[in-house]
Residue, then its C-alpha position, 0 to 999 in steps of 0.5 A: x863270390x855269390x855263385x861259390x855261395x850257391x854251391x855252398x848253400x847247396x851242399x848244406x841243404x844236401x847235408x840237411x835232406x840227408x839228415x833227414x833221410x838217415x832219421x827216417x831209415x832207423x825210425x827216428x825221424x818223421x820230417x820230409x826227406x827234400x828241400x822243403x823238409x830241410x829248408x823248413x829245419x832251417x827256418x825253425x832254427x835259431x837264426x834260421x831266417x837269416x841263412x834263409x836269406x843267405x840260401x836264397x841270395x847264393x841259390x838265386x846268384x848261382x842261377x844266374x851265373x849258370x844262365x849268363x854262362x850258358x850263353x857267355x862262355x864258349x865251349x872248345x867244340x863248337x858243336x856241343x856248344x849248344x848242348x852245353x847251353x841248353x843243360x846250363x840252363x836247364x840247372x839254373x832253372x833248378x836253382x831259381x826254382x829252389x831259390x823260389x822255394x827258400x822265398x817262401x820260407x824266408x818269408x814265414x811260409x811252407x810249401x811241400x816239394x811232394x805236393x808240388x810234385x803230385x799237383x804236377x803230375x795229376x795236372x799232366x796225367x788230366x791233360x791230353x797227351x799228358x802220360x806221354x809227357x809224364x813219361x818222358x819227363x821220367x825217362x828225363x830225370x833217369x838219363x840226369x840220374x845215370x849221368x850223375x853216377x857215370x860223373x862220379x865213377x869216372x871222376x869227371x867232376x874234376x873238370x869242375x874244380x881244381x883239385x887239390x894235392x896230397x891227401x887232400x886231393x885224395x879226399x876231395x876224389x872220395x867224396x866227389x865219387x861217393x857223392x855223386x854216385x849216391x845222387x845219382x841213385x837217388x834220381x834214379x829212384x825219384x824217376x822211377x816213380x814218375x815212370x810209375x805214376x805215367x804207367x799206372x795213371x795214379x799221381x799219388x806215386x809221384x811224390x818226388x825225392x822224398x817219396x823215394x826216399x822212404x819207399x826205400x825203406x820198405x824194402x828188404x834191408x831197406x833201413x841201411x840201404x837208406x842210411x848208406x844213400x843218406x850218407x852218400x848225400x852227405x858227401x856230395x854236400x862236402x864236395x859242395x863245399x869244395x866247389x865252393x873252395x874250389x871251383x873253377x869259374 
């Protein structure tokens, strides 16, 4: 039950970055486009501590459930099995990290997922060997991203959960393919940037899902490309929500 929280919680933080995101894109809006920016929406919020709370127990309990499934649960091709594990872990990796995150503004403080993003990349590009590992962790967070749109084009996300019939079914079908892909782009976006910032020796270019968020809006059409994205995050915040429903555990 606490692992279908997780999803639930995430697609709420989706729902709210996305909000965020399409303020920005008709100039309405000025907080950060990420986690931080949404999970500081939360704690200003009446009862914000409170689902903040509720965030870091359903993030946290999901982290968990990945990490003891990666090693618990048995795949049916016995040589992808290690494949398998190493990606469940890597995701429950991302959600300790985001339940860390929440923490601290459970708590009454503020981190910036940007500024994070920036310290880690000038401490890399400082080190020896750093371009190369910036590099590579762009390449990395871009393979992630094709993966999602792939996911969502090919409807392989209904492995994941069961989908229901009718027209609910068709629903579900939509806003997984829409939401995935929108997320998939977006990844894409993000490392593009740390591509960049390897390439260029210059930290300052890697300012993680919010930076790439707004770079889009300097583009041609940049306002309603960042609207549709925006959008598109908002249906894979539902199909969250779906999980949560209908997950297969």
């Amino acid at each position: 039950m606490l692992a279908r929280l997780g999803f639930a919680v995430n697609g709420l933080l989706h729902i709210l970055i996305a909000a965020i995101a399409i303020a920005i894109a008709v100039g309405a809006g000025s907080g950060s486009a990420d986690q931080s920016g949404a999970l500081g929406q939360l704690a200003t919020s009446p009862g914000g501590v409170f689902v903040l709370w509720v965030v870091v127990a359903g993030l946290a309990a999901l982290g968990l459930w990945l990490l003891l499934g990666a090693f618990l649960m048995r795949g049916a091709d016995p040589k992808r099995q290690w494949s398998r594990r190493v990606t469940e872990v890597g995701k429950a990796v991302v959600y300790f990290l985001l339940a860390g995150t929440a923490f601290t503004f459970a708590q009454g403080g503020a981190t910036s997922s940007a500024g994070s993003t920036r310290d880690a990349s000038a401490s890399l590009l400082a080190a020896p060997g750093g371009v190369i590992v910036l590099l590579a962790g762009g390449l990395l967070v871009l393979a992630i991203g094709v993966y999602f749109v792939r996911k969502g084009a090919l409807q392989k996300f209904t492995a994941d959960i069961s989908v229901p019939s009718g027209s609910a079914g068709k629903v579900v079908l939509a806003l997984g393919i829409v939401g995935y892909v929108a997320k998939g782009i977006v990844l894409a976006v993000v490392a593009v940037l740390i591509v960049v910032a390897a390439i260029t020796v210059d930290p300052s270019q890697s300012t993680g899902l919010d930076g790439a968020l707004r770079s889009l809006v300097a583009l041609p059409y940049g306002g309603p490309i960042l609207s549709a994205l925006g959008a598109g995050l908002i249906a894979y915040g539902l199909y969250c929500f779906v999980r949560a429903w209908r997950a297969r555990l």
